[in-house]
C-alpha positions as CSV (number, residue, x, y, z in Angstrom):
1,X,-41.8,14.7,9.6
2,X,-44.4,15.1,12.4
3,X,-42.3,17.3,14.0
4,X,-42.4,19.8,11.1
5,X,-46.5,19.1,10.7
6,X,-46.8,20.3,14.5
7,X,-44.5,23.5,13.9
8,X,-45.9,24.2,10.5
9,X,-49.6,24.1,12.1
10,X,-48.5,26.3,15.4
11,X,-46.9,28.8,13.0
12,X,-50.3,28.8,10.7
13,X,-52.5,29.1,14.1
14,X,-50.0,32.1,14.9
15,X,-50.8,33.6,12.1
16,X,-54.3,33.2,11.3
17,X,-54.5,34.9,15.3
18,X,-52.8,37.4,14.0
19,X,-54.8,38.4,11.1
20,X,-57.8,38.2,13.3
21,X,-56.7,40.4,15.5
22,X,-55.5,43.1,12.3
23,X,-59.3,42.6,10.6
24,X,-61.2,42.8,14.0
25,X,-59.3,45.4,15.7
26,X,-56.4,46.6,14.2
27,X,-53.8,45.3,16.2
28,X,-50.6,43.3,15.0
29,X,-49.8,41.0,17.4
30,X,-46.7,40.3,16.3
31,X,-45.5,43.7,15.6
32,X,-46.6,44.3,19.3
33,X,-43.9,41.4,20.8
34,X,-40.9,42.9,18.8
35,X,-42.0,46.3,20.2
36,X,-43.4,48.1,16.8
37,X,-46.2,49.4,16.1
38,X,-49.2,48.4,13.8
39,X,-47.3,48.4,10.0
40,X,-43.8,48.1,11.1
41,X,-41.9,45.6,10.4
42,X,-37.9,44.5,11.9
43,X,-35.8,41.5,10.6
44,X,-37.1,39.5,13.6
45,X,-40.9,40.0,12.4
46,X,-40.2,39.9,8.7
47,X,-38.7,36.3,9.5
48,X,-42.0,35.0,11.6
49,X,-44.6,36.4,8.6
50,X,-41.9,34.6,6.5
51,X,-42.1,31.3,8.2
52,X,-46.2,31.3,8.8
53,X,-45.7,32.2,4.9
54,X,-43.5,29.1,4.1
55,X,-45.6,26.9,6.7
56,X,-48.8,27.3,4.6
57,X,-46.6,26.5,1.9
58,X,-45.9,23.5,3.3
59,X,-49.5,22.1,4.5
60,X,-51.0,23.3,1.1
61,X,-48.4,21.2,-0.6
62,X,-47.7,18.5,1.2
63,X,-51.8,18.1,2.4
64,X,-52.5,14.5,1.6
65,X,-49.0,13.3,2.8
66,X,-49.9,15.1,6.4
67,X,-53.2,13.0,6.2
68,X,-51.7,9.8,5.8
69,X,-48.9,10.2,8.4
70,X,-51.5,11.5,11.6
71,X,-54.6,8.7,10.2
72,X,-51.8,5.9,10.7
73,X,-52.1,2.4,9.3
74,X,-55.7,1.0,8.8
75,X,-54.7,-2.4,10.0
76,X,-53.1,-0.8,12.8
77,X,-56.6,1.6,13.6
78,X,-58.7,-1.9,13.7
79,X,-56.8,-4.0,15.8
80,X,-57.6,-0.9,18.9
């Protein structure tokens, strides 16, 4: 599952970027790598705003779960 917390967070980081670039300066970043400009949209960006979509999904969902896996084991934390 940490696997999918890591990708989840990259994807969330992707897009947050993103948006900060469209607010400050509009500029879609990742309308830019598929080779569109600012508005378009293609199958291969409709799939990444669909994934950062479905990765906040994820962490607002499963929040306190991600917490417990990345704290680790109290017992475990005091014997360091």
């Amino acid at each position: 599952m940490k696997k999918i917390d890591v990708i989840a967070a990259v994807l969330l980081v992707i897009g947050g970027l993103n948006w900060a670039l469209v607010g400050a300066a509009r500029f879609d970043l990742v309308a830019t790598i598929f080779g569109m400009r600012f508005g378009e949209t293609s199958a291969l960006s409709s799939i990444v705003y669909l994934l950062v979509g479905l990765s906040a999904i994820y962490q607002a969902v499963s929040w306190k779960g991600i917490q417990r896996r990345w704290s680790g084991s109290p017992a475990v934390a005091r014997a360091r």
